[in-house]
N, C-alpha and C positions, 0 to 999 in steps of 0.2 A: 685643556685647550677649548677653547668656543668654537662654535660652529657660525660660517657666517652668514650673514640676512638671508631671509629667504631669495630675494631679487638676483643675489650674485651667488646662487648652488647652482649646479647643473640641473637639467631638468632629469627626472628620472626617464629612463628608459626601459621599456619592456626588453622579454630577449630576445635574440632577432636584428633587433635595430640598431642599425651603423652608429656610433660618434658622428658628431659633426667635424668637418674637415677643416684642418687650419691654413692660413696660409702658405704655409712651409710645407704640409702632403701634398696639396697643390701643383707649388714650384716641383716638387721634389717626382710627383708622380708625371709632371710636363717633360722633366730632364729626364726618367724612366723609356718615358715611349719615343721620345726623340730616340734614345740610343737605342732603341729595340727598332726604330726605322732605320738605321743607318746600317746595324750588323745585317739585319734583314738584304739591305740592298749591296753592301760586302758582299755579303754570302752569293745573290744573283749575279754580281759581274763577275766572280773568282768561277761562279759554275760553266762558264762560257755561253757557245751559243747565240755569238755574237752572229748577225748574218752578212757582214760587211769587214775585212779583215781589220786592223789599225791603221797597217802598213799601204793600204789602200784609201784609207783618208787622210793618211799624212801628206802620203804622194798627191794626193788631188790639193790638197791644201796648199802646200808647196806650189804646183801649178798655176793657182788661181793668184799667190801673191806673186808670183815672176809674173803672169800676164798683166797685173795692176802696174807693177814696176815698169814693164815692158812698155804700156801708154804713157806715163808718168814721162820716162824718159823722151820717148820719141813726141810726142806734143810739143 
């Protein structure tokens, strides 16, 4: 088997030093830390420690759209 041009070998590397990264570690290391933020922030709304109940921004929510309704109609 031949070896090819010198132009298209890698360059040598001491030791130590990284490979160069391909497009594909890239993507791949991008869709890594996306999912490592996401369990991250799972993990902070499952621990609680909400300071505002759900049940209590539902209820206000609900609220503010019957008062929308409420002009809406009567106008």
């Amino acid at each position: 088997m031949s070896t090819p041009p010198p132009d298209q070998q890698p360059p040598d590397r001491g030791p130590g030093e990284r490979p160069e990264r391909n497009l594909d570690d890239v993507l791949w290391s991008r869709v890594q830390r996306r999912q490592d933020k996401i369990r991250a922030e799972i993990q902070r709304n499952r621990a609680g420690g909400h300071r505002i109940p759900t049940w209590v921004l539902a209820t206000l929510l609900g609220l503010i759209l019957l008062g929308w309704l409420y002009l809406f109609v009567t106008r």
